[in-house]
C-alpha positions as CSV (number, residue, x, y, z in Angstrom):
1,X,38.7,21.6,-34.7
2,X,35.6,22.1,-32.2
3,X,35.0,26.0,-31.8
4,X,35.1,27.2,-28.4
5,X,32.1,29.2,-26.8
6,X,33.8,32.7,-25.6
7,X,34.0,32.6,-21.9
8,X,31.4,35.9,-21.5
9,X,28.9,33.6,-23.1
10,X,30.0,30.3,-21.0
11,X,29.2,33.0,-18.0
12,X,26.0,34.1,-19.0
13,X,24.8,30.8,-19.3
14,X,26.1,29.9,-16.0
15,X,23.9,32.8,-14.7
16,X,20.9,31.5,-16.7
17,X,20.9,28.7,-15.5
18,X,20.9,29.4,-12.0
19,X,19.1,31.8,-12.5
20,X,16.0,29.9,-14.1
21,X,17.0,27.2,-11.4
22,X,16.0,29.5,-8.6
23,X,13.3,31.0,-10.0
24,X,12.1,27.5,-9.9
25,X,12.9,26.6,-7.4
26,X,10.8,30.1,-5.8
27,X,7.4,29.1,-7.4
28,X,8.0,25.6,-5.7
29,X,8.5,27.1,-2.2
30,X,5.0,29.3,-2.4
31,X,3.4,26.4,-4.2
32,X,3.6,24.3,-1.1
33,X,3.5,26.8,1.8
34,X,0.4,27.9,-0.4
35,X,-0.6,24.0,0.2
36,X,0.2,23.8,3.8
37,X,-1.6,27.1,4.4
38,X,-4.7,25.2,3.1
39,X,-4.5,22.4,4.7
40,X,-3.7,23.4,8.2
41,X,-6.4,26.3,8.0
42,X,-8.9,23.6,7.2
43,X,-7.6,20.9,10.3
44,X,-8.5,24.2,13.1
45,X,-11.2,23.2,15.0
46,X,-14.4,25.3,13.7
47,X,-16.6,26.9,11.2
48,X,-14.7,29.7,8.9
49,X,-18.6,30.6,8.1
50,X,-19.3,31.2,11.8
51,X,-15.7,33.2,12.4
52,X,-16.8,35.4,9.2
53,X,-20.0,36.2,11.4
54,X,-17.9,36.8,14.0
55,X,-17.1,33.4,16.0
56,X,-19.1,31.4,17.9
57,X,-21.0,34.2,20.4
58,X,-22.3,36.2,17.3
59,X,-25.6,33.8,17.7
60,X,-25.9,34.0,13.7
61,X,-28.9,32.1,12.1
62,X,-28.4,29.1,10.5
63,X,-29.2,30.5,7.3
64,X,-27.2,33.3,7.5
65,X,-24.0,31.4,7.9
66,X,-25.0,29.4,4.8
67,X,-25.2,32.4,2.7
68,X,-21.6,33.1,4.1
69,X,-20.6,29.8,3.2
70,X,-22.0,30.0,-0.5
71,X,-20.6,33.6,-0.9
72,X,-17.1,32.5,-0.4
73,X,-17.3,29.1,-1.6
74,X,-17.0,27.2,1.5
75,X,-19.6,24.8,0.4
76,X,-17.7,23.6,-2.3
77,X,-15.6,20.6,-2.9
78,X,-12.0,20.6,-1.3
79,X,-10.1,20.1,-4.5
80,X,-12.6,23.3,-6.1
81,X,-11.8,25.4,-2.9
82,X,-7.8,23.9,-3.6
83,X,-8.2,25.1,-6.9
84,X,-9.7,28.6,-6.7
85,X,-7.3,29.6,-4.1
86,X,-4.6,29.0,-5.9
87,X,-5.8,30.6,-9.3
88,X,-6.2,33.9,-6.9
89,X,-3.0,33.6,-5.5
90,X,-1.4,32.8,-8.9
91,X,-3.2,36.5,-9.9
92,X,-1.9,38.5,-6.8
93,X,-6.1,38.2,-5.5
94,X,-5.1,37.7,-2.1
95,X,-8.7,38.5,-0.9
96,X,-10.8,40.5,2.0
97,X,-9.3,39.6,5.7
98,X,-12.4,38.2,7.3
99,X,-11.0,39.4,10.7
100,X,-10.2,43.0,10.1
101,X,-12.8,43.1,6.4
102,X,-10.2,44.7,5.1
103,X,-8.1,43.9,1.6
104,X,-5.5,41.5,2.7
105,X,-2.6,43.4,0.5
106,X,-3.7,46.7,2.6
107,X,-2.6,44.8,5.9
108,X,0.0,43.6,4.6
109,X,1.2,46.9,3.0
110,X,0.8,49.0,6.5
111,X,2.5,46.1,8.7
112,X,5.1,44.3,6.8
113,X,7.4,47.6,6.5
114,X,7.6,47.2,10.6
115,X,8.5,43.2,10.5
116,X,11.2,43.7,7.4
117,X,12.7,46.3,9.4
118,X,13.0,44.8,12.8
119,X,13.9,41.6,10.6
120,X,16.7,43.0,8.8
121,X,18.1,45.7,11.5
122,X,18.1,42.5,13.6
123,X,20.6,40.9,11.0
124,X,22.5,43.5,10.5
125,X,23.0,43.8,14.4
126,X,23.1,40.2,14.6
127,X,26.7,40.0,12.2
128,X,27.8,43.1,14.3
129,X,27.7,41.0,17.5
130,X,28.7,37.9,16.0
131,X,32.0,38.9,14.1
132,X,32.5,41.4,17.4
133,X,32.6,38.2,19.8
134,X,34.0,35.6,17.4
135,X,37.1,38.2,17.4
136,X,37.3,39.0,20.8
137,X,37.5,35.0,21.7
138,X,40.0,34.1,19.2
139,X,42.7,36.9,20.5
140,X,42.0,36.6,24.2
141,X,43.4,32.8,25.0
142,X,41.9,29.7,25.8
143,X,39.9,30.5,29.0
144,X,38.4,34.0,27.1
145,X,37.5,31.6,24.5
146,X,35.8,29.2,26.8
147,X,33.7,32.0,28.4
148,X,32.9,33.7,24.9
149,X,31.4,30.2,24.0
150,X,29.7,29.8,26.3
151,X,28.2,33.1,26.2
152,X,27.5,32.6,22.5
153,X,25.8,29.1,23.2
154,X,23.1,30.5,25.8
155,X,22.2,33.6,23.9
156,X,21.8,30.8,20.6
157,X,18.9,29.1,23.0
158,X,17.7,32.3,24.9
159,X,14.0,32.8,23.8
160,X,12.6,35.8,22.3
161,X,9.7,36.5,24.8
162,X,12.1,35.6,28.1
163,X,14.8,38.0,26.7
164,X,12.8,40.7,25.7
165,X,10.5,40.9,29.3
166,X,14.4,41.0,30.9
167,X,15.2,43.8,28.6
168,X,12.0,45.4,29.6
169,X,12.5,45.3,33.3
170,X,16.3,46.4,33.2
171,X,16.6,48.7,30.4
172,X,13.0,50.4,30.3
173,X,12.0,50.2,33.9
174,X,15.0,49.9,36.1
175,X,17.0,52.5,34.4
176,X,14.6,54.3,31.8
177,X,17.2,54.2,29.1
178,X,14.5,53.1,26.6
179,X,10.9,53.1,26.4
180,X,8.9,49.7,26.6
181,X,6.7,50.0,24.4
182,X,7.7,51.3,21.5
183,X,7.1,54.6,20.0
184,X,8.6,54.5,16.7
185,X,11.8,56.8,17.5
186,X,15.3,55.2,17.2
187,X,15.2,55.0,21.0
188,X,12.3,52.4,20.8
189,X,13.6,50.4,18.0
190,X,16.6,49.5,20.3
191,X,15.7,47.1,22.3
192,X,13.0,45.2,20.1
193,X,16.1,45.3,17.4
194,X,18.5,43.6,20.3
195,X,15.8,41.1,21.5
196,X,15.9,39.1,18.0
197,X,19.4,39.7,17.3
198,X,20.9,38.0,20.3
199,X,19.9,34.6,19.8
200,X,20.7,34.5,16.0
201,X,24.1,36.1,16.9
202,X,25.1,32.9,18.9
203,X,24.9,31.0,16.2
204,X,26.4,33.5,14.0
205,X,29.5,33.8,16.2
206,X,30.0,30.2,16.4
207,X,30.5,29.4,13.0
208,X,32.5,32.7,12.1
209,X,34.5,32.1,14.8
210,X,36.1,28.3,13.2
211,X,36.1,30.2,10.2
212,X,38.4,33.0,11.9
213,X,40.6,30.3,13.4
214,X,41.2,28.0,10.3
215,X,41.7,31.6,8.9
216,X,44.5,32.5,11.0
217,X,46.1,29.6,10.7
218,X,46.5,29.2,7.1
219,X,49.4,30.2,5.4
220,X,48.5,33.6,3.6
221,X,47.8,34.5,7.2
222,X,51.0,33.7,8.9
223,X,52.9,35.5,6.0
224,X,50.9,39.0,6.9
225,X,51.8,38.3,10.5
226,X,55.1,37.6,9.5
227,X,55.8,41.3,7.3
228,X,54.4,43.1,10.5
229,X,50.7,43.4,10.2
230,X,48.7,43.4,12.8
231,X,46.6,41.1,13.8
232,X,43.5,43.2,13.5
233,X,44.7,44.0,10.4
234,X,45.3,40.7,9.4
235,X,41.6,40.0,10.2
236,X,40.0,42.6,8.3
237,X,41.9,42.4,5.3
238,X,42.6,38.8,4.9
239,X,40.7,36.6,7.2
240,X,37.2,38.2,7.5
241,X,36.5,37.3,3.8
242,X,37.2,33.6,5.0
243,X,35.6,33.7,8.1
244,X,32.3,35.2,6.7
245,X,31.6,32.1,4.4
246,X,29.9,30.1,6.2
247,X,28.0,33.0,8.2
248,X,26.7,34.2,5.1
249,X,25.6,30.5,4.0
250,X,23.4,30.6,7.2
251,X,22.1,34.5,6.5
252,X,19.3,33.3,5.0
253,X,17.8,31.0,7.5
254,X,19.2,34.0,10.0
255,X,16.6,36.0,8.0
256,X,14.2,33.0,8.6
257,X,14.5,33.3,12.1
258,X,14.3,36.8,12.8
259,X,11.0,37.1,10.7
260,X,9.7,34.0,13.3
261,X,11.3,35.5,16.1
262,X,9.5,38.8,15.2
263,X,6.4,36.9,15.6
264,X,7.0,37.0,19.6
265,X,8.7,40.4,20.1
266,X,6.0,42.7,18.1
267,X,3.1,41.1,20.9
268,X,6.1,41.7,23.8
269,X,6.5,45.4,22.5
270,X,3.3,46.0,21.0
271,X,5.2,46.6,17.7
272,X,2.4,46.9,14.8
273,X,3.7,44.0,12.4
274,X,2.2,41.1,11.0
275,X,3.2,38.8,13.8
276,X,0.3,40.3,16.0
277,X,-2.1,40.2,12.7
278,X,-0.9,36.4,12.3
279,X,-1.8,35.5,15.8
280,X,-5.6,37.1,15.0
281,X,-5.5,35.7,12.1
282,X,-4.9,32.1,13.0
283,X,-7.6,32.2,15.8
284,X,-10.4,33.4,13.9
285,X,-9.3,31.1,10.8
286,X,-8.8,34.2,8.7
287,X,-7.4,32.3,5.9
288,X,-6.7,35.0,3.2
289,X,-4.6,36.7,6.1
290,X,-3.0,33.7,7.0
291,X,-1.9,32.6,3.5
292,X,-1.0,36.4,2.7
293,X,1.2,36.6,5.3
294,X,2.8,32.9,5.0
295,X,2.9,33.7,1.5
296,X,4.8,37.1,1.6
297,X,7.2,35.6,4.2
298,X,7.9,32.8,1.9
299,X,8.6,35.3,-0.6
300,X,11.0,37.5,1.5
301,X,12.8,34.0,2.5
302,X,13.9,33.0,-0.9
303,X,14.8,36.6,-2.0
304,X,17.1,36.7,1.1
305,X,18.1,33.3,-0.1
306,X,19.6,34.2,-3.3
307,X,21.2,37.4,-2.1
308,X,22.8,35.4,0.5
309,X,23.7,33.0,-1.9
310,X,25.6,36.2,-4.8
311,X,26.8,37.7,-2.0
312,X,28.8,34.1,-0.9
313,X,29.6,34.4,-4.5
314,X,30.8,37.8,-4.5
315,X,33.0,36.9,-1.5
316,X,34.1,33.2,-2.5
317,X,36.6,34.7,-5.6
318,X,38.3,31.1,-6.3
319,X,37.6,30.4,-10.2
320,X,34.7,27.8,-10.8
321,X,35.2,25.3,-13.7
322,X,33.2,25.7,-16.8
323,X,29.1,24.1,-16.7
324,X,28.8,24.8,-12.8
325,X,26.3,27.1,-11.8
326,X,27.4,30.4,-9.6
327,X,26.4,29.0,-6.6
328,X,28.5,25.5,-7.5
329,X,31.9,25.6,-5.1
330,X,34.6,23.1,-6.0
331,X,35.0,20.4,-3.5
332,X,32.5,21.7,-1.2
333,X,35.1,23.6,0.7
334,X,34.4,27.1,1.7
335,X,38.3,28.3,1.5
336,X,39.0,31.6,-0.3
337,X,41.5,31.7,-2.8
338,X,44.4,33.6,-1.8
């Protein structure tokens, strides 16, 4: 008789494995933004000895921007330069910004705080809006559901920079509710926060709300109906779980979005992220800026990833079958076990 493994050991493997999978699956993610970085930096149009210096109305000698060159390695073969840049990024050396001549992980340590939050405030406000309208337009009939999607479809397409001059002109200077510019009280994150929610929340509310109404329609539903409950209640305690599946399945390229998004809103309300350091960056062909901030964005994308992905696992509770990984549904559905 063939011994069986104990199931906490089955588990654990499980968990390895997916575990080693994503980690793998990490490294390759930086490996090629790392590649694109390096590649795009070198197809700008100019001299990254000459933007060192200063850019082109510096007037610098023609022997001083070959000591520049030599001094970083610029006049080196491609696949050394390829090389080198990788070894440091492999080490954590993400080198000097030549814009600001200033330690790229010092940048990045004063401005990414400001992106993550405005990121990740936008999600959470994001979901708020989303599972707030996907509610609203399942309860109200068919022409309140019409409207609602409709409503969800243009704020999905509304861009940031268009959105966020209208919140400027109605909310800061029509009625002075909030400053423009922001001053880093709660006040001023409020409308920064809004700008790069709205759009990520139409797409948010339109898949929660199928999942709401394939929710309500099943049969563990109809029974809570059926003892009395009401339908809020229903909602929250039975049909939310459902319904958040396959919003959580899109958190992380929400995530993805906002961080983009951010890009825009920090230069409309002159919030001191990385976005406004990025678009220095990319001008002056900073590339140790450039790559540090692809790089840690990267990074913060496939974290959000797999917490996206446990907490889809935490919420999917339907049992898995033995030598799937944790993030392996059965039959692809995203139902919840009742």
């Amino acid at each position: 008789m063939t011994p069986t493994r104990p199931r906490g050991s089955v588990a654990w493997s499980r968990w390895a494995v997916w575990g080693l999978g994503r980690l793998a699956g990490g490294i390759g993610v930086l490996w090629a933004v790392a590649t694109i970085v390096f590649v795009a930096v070198r197809l700008i149009p100019g001299d990254p000895a000459l933007a060192i210096l200063g850019g082109p109305g510096s007037q610098a000698s023609a022997a001083a921007v070959d000591q520049v060159r030599h001094e970083y390695g610029l006049d080196r073969p491609l696949l050394v330069q390829y090389a080198v840049f990788l070894g440091r990024l492999a080490t954590g050396q993400l080198g000097d910004s030549y814009a600001f001549r200033t330690p790229v992980a010092t940048l990045l340590a004063q401005e990414l705080p400001v992106t993550l939050t405005l990121a990740v405030a936008g999600l959470v406000v994001a979901w708020a809006l989303a599972l707030v309208a996907a509610w609203w337009s399942t309860q109200r009939g068919r022409v309140a559901a019409g409207i609602a999607g409709a409503i969800t479809v243009t704020a999905s397409v509304v861009p940031h920079f268009w959105l966020g001059s209208v919140l400027i002109v109605v909310f800061a200077t029509a009625l002075g509710w909030a400053p423009a510019v922001s001053d880093g009280t709660l006040r001023g994150w409020v409308l920064p926060v809004v700008t790069v929610a709205v759009p990520v929340a139409g797409y948010l509310a339109e898949t929660v709300r199928d999942g709401i109404v394939d929710a309500q329609r099943s049969a563990f539903a109809l029974a809570a109906r059926g003892r009395g409950e009401h339908r809020l209640g229903v909602f929250l305690r039975h049909s939310l779980r459902h319904a958040a599946l396959p919003g959580l399945a899109l958190s992380a390229w929400a995530f993805g979005s906002l961080v983009s998004g951010a890009v825009v809103v920090e230069s409309v309300f002159a919030l001191p992220g990385i976005g406004r350091s990025l678009v220095t960056a990319v001008t002056q062909r900073d590339m140790p800026l450039v790559a540090g901030i692809a790089l840690v964005s990267a990074a913060a994308y496939v974290v959000v990833l797999a917490v996206a992905d446990l907490a889809e696992r935490a919420v999917d509770r339907r049992p898995r079958r033995s030598g799937t990984t944790p993030g392996r549904r059965r039959h692809g559905r995203t139902a919840v076990a009742r």
